[in-house]
C-alpha positions in Angstrom: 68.9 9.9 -42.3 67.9 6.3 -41.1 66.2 4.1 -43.9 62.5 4.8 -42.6 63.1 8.2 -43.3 64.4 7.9 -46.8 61.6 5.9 -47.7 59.2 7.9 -46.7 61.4 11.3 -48.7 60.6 9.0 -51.6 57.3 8.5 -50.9 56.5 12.0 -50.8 58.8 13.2 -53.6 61.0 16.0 -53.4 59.0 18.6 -51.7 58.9 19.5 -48.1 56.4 17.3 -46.3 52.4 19.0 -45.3 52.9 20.4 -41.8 50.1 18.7 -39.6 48.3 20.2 -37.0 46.0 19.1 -34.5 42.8 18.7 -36.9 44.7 16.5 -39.2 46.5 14.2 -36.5 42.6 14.1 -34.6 41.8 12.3 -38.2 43.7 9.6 -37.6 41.8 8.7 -34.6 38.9 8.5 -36.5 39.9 5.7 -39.3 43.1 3.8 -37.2 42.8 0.8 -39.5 43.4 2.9 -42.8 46.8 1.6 -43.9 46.7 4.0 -46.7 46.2 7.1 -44.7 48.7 6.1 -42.0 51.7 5.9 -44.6 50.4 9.2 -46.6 50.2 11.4 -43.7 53.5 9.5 -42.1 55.0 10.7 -45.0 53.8 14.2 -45.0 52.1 13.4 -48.7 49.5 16.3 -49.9 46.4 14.1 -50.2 44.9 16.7 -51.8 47.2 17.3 -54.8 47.2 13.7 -55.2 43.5 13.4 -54.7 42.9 16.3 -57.3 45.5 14.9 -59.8 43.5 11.8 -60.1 40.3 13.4 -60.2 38.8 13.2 -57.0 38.9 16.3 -55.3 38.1 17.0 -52.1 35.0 19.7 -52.2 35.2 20.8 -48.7 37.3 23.3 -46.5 36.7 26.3 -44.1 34.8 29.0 -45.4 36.4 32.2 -45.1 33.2 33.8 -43.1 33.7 30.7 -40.9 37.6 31.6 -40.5 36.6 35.3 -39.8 33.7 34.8 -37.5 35.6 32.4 -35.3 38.7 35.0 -35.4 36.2 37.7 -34.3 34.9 35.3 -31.3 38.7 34.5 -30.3 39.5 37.7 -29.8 35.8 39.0 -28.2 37.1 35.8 -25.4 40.5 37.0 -24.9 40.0 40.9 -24.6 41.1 43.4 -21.7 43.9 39.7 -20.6 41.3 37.8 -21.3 38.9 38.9 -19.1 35.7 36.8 -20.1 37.6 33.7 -20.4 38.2 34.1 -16.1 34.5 35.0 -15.8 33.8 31.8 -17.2 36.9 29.9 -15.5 35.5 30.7 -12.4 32.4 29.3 -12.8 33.3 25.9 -14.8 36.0 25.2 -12.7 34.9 26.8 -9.3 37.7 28.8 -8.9 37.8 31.5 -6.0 41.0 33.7 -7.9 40.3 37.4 -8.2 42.4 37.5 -11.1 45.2 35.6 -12.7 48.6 36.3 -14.7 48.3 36.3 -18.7 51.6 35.3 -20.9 51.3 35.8 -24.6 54.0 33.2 -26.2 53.6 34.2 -29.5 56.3 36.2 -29.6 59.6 35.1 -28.7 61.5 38.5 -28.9 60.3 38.9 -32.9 61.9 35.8 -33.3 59.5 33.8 -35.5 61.5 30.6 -35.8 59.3 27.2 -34.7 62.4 26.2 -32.5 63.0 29.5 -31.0 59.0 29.5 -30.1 58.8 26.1 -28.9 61.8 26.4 -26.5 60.0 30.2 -25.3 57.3 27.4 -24.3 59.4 24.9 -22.8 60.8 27.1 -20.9 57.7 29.3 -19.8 55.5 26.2 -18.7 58.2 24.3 -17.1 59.0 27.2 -14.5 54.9 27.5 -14.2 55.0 23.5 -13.4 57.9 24.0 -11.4 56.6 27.0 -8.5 53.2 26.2 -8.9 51.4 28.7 -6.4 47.4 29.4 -6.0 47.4 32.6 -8.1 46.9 30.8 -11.9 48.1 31.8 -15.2 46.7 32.0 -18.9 49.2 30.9 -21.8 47.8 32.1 -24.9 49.4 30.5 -28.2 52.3 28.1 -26.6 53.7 26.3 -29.9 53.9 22.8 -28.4 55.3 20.0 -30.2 54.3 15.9 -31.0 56.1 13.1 -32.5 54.2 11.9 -35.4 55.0 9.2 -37.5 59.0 9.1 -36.5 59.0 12.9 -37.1 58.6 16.2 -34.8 55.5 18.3 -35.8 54.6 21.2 -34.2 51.1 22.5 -33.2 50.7 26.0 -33.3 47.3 26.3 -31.6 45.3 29.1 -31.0 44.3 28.0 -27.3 45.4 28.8 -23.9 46.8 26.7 -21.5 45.5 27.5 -17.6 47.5 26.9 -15.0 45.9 26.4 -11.2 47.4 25.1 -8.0 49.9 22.8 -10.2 46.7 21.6 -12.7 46.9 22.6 -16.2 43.8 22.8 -18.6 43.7 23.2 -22.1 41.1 25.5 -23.1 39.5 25.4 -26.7 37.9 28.5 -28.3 35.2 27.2 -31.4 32.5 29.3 -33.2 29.9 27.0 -33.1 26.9 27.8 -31.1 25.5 26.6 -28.0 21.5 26.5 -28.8 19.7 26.2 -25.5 22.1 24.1 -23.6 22.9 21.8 -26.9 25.7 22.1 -29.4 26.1 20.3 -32.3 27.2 16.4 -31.4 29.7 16.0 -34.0 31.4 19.1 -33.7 32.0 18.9 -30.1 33.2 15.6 -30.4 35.6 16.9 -33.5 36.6 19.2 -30.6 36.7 17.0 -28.1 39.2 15.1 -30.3 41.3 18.0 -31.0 41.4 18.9 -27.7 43.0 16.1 -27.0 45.7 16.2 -29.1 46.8 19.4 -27.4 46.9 17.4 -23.8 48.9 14.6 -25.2 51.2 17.5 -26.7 51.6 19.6 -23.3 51.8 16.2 -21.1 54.9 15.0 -23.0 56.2 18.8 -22.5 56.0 18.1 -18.7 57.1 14.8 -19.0 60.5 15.9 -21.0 60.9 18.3 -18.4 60.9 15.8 -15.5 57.2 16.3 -14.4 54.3 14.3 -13.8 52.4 14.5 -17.1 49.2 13.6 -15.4 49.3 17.2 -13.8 47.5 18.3 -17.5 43.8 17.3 -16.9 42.2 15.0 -18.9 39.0 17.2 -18.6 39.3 20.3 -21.1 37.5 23.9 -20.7 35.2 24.2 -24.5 34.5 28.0 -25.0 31.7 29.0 -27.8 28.8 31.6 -28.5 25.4 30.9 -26.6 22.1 30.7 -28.6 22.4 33.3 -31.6 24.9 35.6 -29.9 28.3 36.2 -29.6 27.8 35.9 -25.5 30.4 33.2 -24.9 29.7 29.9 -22.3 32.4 27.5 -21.2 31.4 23.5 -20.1 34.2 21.2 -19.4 35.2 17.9 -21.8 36.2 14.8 -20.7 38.7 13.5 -22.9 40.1 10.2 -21.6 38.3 8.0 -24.3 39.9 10.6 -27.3 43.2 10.1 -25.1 43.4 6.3 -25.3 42.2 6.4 -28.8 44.5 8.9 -29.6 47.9 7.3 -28.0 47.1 4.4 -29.7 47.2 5.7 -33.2 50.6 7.8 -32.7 52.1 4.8 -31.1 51.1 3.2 -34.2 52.3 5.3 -36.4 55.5 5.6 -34.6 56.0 1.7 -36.2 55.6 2.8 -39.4 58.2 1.2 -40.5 56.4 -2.2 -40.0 53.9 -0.7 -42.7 56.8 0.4 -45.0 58.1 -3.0 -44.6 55.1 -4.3 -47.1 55.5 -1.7 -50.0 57.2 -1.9 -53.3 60.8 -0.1 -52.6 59.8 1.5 -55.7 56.3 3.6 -54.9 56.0 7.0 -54.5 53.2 9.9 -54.7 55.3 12.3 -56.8 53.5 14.5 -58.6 56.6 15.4 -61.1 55.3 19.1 -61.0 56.7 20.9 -64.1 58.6 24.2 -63.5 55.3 26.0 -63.2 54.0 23.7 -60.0 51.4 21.9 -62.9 51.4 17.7 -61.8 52.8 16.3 -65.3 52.6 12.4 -63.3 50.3 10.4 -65.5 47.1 9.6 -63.8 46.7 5.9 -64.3 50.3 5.4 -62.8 49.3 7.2 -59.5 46.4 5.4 -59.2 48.1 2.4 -58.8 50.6 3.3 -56.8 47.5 4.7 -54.4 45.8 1.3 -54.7 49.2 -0.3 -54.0 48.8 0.7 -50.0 44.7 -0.9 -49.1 42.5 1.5 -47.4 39.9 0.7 -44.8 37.3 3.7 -46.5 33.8 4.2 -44.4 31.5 6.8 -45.1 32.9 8.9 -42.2 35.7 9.5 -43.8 34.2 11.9 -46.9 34.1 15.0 -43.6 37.8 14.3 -42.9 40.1 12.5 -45.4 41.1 14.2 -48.5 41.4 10.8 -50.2 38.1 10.0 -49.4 36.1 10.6 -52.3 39.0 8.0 -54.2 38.4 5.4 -51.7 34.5 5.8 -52.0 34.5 4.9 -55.5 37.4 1.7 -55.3 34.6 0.6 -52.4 31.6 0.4 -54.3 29.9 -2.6 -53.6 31.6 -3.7 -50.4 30.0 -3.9 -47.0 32.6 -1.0 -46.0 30.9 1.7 -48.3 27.9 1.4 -46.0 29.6 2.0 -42.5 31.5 0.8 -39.8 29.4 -1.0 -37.8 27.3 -2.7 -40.9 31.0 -3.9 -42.1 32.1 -5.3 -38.5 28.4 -6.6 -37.8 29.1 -8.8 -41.4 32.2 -9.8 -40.1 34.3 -11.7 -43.2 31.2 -11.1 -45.4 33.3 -7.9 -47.5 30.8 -7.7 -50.6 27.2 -6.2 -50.9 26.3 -9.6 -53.4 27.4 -12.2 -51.2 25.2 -10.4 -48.6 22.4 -10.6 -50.4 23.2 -14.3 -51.9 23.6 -15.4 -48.4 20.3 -14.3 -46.8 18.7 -15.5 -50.2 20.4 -19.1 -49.2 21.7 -18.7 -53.1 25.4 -19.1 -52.0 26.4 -21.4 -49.5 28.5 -19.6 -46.0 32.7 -20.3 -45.6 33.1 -21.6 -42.0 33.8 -18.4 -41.2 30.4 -16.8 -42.4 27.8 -19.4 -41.2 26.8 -17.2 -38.0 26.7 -14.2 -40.3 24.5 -16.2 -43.0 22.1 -17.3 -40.0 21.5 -13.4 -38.9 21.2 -12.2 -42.7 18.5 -14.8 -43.1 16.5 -14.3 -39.7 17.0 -10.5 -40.8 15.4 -11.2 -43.7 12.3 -13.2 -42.6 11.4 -10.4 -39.9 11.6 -8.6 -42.9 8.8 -10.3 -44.9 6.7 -10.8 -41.8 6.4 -7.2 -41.2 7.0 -5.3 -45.0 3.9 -6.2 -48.0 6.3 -8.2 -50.1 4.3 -8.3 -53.7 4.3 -12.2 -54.9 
């Protein structure tokens, strides 16, 4: 065990670290300049025991009727080999197959061990990449695998990989509906992201096998209900821009040890769980070694960060708590009362805040000239 490793063991305490999976790793790509969140999930830290412990619990997670109804969909797509899933193949992608072959790799001979799985996959999609014909295959559940922080993590996804004239698609199967030609913006784009992770995943399988990783499309087949039925439609994602965002974030966690570098040898989020499992850590001693590591909160993070609601309330009354772009628009301007002092001309701008303090006060006059301002 190499130093980075150790450190982050005692970062996380002595429990096994939080399996991620590809909703949690899409996350990252949503906040890439969170410090905080980068070490915590690096180290496989439960940020919702910690979060809970110091009061601040997360109050969201799938509903079980949400779990059920998209279980119920999932398998309504993949009946009968997955018949309705080729009905729609044929019309998103244009394909001219009367049928194709369907492998199921959940089960690797009752084996149910991760490794055992994993190689099943390996070696399943790498003779598919290998004698690539015109007849096309469905791989339902391949358990593919992605380096995440120094540290092998393996996604266990309940999607099918498609295989056509040496192409590969991932295909994503969600419950939310498709109203009149229009889904929900941020839930295809959670998709989208997640989607994504699942190409990176299967293009460094090829590429570990000695293929050409670019042989997994970067466009991606989205499966969900139409209008207020379970009748399913499929439209294809492009995912390039989730692709670059997403590479860059694992690449950056991979140097995690650059971040670990800056910590106190001595922090950790142990929770000191008696012998019943109950966190005995004081609170006020894991607040600060949560505020040791900075965050970079914005109020898209409360729909996907488990430390969210913490970070919230240790950014009140910064430019950060009111978004990204109002926080990078401000540029070095970080608090809510020097914004307000400087388009007031109350305080006088840094160097590095005089363009800011120009826009806050033109924003400001446009303001009076076209809002009744009482004397």
């Amino acid at each position: 065990m190499n130093s980075t490793e150790q450190q982050l063991e005692h970062l996380r305490g002595p429990v096994p670290p939080l399996a991620h999976n590809a909703r949690t790793i899409a996350a990252l790509t949503t906040n890439p300049g969170c410090a905080r969140r980068a070490v915590m999930d690096a180290a496989g830290v439960d940020k919702r025991a910690v979060a809970a412990r110091v009061g601040f619990p997360p109050p969201y997670g799938q509903s079980p009727f949400a779990i059920t109804r998209t279980q119920a969909f999932t398998a309504q797509v993949k009946a009968n080999g997955c018949a309705e899933l080729l009905r729609m193949l044929r019309e998103v992608l244009d394909l001219k197959i009367p049928e194709v072959a369907y492998h199921d790799l959940e089960d690797a001979g009752g084996n149910e061990s991760q490794e055992v799985r994993h190689a099943l996959a390996r070696r399943v999609l790498g003779n598919a990449a290998q004698h690539a014909d015109d007849s096309g295959t469905l791989f339902d559940h391949p358990l593919l695998r992605l380096p995440v922080g120094g540290r092998q993590v393996f996604l266990e996804p309940d999607l099918i990989a498609f295989q056509y004239q040496g192409t590969f698609y991932v295909i994503e199967i969600k419950s939310f509906a498709v109203i009149d030609g229009q889904a929900d913006g941020g839930k295809v784009a959670s998709a989208a992201v997640q989607s994504a992770v699942y190409v990176v995943a299967l293009r460094r399988l090829l590429a570990e096998l000695g293929h050409d990783p670019s042989r997994v499309s970067h466009e991606v087949v989205l499966v969900c209900p139409e209008n207020f039925s379970n009748h399913a439609v499929a439209t294809k994602l492009d995912v390039r821009r989730q692709l670059t965002v997403l590479n860059r974030q694992l690449n950056r966690m991979t140097r995690i040890d650059e971040l670990l570098a800056t910590l106190d040898p001595d922090l950790t989020f142990d929770l000191a769980p008696d012998r019943d499992g109950v966190p005995t850590r004081p609170v006020g001693e894991l607040c600060v070694a949560i505020e040791h590591i900075p965050a970079r909160y914005s109020p898209e993070c409360l729909s996907m960060c488990e430390m969210s609601y913490f970070c919230r309330r240790e950014a009140l009354g910064t430019t950060h708590a009111l978004g990204r772009s109002v926080s990078e628009d401000l540029g070095s301007v970080e608090w809510i009362d020097a914004v307000l002092g400087l388009a007031a001309g109350r305080l006088t701008p840094a160097p590095e805040q005089i363009e800011a303090a120009a826009v806050l006060r033109a924003a400001l006059r446009l303001r009076g000239e076209s809002v009744e301002v009482p004397a």
